[in-house]
NUPA-47989 format. One record per residue (C-alpha): x, y, z; chain; residue number from 1; residue in three letters. Coordinates in Angstrom, 2 decimals. Example, Ala and Ser with C-alpha at 12.3 -4.5 7.8 and 13.67 -1.06 7.14 Angstrom:
<rs>
R:12.30:-4.50:7.80:A:1:ALA .
R:13.67:-1.06:7.14:A:2:SER .
</rs>
This chain:
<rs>
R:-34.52:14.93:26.25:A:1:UNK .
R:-32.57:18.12:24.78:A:2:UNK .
R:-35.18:18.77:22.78:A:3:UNK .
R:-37.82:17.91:24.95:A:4:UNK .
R:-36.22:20.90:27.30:A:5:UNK .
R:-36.02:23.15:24.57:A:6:UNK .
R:-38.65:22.89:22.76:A:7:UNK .
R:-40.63:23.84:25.88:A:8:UNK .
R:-38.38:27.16:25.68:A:9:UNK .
R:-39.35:27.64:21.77:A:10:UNK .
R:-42.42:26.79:23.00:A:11:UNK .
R:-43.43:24.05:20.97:A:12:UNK .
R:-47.30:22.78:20.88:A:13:UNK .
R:-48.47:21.64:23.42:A:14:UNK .
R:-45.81:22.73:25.35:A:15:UNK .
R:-46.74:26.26:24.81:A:16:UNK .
R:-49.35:26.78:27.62:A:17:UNK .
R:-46.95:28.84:29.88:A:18:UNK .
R:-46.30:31.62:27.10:A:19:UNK .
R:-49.68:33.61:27.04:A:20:UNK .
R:-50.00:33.58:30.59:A:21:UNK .
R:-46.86:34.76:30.85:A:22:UNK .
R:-47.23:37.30:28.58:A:23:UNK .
R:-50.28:38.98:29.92:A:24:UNK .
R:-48.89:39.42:33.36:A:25:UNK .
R:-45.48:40.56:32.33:A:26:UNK .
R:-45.18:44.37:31.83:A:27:UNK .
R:-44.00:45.62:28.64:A:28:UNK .
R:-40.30:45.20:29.12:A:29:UNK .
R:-40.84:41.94:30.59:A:30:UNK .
R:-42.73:41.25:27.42:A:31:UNK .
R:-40.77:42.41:24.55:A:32:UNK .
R:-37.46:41.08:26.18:A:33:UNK .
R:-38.95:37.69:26.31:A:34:UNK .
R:-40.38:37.90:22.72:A:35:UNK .
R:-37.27:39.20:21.28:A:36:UNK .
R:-34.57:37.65:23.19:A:37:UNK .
R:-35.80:34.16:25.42:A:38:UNK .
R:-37.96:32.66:22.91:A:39:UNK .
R:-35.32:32.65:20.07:A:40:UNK .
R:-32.79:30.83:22.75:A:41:UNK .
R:-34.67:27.88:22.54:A:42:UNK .
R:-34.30:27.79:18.69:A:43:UNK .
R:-30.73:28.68:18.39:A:44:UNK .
R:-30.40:25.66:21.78:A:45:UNK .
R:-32.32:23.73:19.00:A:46:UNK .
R:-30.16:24.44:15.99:A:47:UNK .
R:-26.59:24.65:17.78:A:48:UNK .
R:-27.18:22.27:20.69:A:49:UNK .
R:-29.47:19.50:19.54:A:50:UNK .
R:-28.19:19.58:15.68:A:51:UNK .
R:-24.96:20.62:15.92:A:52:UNK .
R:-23.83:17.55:18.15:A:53:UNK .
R:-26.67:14.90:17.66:A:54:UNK .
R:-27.74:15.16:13.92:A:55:UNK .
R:-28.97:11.75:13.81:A:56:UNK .
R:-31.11:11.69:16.59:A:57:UNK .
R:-32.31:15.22:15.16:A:58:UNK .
R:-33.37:13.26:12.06:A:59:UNK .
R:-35.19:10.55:13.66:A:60:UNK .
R:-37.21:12.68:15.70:A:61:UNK .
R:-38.12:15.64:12.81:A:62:UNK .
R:-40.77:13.94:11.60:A:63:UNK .
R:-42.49:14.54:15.44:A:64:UNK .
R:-41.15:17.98:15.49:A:65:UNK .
R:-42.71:18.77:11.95:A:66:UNK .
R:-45.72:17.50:13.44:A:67:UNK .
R:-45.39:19.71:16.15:A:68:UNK .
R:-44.67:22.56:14.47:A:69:UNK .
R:-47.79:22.68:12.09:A:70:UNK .
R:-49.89:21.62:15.12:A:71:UNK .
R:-48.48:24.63:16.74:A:72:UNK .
R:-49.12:26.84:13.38:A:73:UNK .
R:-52.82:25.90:13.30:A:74:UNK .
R:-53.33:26.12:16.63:A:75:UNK .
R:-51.81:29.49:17.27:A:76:UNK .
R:-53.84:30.63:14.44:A:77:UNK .
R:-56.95:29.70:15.66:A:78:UNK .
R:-56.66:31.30:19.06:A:79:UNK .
R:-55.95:34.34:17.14:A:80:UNK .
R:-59.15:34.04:16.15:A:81:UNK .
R:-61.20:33.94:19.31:A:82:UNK .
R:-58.26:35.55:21.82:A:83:UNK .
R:-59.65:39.32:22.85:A:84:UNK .
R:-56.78:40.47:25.05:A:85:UNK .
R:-54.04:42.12:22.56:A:86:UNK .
R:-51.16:40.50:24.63:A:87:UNK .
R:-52.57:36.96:24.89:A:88:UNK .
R:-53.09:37.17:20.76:A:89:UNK .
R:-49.66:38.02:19.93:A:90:UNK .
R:-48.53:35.57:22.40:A:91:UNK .
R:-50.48:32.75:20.42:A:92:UNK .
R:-49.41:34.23:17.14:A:93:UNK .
R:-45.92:33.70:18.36:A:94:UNK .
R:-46.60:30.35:19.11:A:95:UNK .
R:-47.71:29.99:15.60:A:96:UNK .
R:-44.60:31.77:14.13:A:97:UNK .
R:-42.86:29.49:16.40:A:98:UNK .
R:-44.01:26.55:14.69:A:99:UNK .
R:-43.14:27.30:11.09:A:100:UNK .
R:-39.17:27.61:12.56:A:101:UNK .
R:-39.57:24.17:14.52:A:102:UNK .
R:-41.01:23.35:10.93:A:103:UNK .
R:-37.72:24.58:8.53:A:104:UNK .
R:-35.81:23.02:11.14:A:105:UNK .
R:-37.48:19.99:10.92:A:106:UNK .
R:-36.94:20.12:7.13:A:107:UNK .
R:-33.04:18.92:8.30:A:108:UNK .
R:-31.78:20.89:5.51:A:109:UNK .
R:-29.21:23.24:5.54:A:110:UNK .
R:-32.17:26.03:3.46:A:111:UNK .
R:-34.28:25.06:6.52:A:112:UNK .
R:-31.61:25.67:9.01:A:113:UNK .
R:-31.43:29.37:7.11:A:114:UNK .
R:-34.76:29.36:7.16:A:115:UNK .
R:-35.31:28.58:10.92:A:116:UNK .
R:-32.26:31.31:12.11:A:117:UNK .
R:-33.66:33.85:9.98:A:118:UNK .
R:-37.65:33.57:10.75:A:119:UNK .
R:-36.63:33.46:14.38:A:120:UNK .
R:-34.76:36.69:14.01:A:121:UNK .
R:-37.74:37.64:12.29:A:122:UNK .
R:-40.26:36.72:14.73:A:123:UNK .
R:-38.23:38.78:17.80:A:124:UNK .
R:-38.11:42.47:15.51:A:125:UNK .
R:-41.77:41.91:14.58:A:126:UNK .
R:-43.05:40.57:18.23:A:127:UNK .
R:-40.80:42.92:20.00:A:128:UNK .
R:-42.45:45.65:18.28:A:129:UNK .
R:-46.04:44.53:18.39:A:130:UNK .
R:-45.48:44.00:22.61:A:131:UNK .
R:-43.84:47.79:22.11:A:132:UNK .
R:-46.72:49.20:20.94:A:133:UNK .
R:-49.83:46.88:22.63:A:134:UNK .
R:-47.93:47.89:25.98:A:135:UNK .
R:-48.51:51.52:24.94:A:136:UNK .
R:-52.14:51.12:23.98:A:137:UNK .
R:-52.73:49.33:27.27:A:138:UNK .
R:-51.48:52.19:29.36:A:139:UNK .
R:-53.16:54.39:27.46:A:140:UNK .
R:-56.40:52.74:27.44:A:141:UNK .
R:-55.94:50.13:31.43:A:142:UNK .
R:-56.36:47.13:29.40:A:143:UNK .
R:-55.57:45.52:25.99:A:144:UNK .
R:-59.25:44.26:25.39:A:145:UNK .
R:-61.01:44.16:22.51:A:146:UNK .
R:-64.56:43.90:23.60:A:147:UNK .
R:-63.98:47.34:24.61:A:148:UNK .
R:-65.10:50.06:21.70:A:149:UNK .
R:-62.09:53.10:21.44:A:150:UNK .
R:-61.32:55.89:19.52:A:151:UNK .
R:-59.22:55.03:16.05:A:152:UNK .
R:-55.89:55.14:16.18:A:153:UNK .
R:-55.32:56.62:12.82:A:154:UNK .
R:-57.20:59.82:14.10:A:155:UNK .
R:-55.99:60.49:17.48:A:156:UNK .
R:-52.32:58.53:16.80:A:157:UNK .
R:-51.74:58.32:13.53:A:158:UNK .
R:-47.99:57.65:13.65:A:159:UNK .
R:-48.45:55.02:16.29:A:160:UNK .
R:-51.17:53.64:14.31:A:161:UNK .
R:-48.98:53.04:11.05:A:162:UNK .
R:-46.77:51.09:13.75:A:163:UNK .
R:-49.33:49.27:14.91:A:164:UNK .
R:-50.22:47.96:11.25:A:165:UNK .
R:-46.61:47.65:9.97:A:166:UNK .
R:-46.11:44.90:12.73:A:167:UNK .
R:-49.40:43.11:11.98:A:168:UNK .
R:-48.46:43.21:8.21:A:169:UNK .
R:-45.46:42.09:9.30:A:170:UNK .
R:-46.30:39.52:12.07:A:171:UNK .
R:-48.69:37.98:8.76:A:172:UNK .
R:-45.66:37.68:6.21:A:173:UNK .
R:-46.32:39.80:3.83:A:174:UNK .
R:-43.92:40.23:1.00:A:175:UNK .
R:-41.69:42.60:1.41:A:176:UNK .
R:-41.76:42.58:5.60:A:177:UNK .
R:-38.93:40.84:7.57:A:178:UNK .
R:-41.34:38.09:8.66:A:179:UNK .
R:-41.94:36.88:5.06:A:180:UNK .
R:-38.37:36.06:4.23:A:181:UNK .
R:-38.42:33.67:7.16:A:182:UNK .
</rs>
């Protein structure tokens, strides 16, 4: 049941549905503070909490949380793919980043335990940034859709632009970015 609870706070598929929602209506503080600070509470509940005091039970149920967390990686993914609102798809890519720490903690190794602490720090900087800058753009522009056509952001805001990519690159895991180490 502890990590039933938490893994809605990681949020773990399908137990995910209340983050996008959440994440649209939020402002931008409201946004980054939950990317950066709440969502990584559930992990470290995870990882200090659940493992810390019942390892065994831990190990009987990783093979559901592995399952859980590469549901949650594919899934996430794909409503990258089709989400148009800017807040919604970083909310679904967290989701998805989500999933590969329920996955290295599912691993029950002390790498994957590493693994998990370190991609969730990871995932905060990156999504903290990303809700930084996507809060930005939508006052700038009243909304974060992207059926709307705009001006490029490397002419009129270069600088913010660069930001803008960095996080993406880093939100990806490319080598070399904070998200890739994870």
């Amino acid at each position: 049941i502890l990590l039933l609870g938490l893994g809605i706070k990681v949020p773990l598929w399908p137990l995910h549905t209340w983050l996008p929602s959440a994440h649209t209506i939020a402002p931008t503080a409201g946004s980054v503070l939950l990317a950066a600070v709440l969502l990584q509470m559930g992990t470290y509940g995870i990882v200090r909490l659940a493992v810390g005091t019942v390892p065994a039970g831990v190990a009987q149920l990783s093979p559901v949380l592995a399952i859980l967390g590469v549901v949650g990686i594919l899934w996430g993914g794909l409503a990258c793919l089709v989400e148009r609102d800017l807040k919604r798809l970083i909310a679904y890519s967290s989701v998805a980043h989500m999933g590969f720490v329920a996955l290295a903690i599912a691993s029950g190794s002390e790498t994957g335990l590493q693994a998990a602490l370190f991609g969730n720090i990871a995932h905060g900087v990156v999504a903290a940034l990303l809700f930084f800058v996507v809060g930005d753009l939508k006052e700038q522009w009243g909304s974060s859709d992207l059926h709307v056509a705009r001006a490029a952001l490397r002419d009129k805001a270069p600088r913010f632009g660069l930001a803008l990519v960095v996080g993406l690159a880093a939100a990806l895991g490319l080598p070399g970015l904070v998200s890739f180490w994870g």
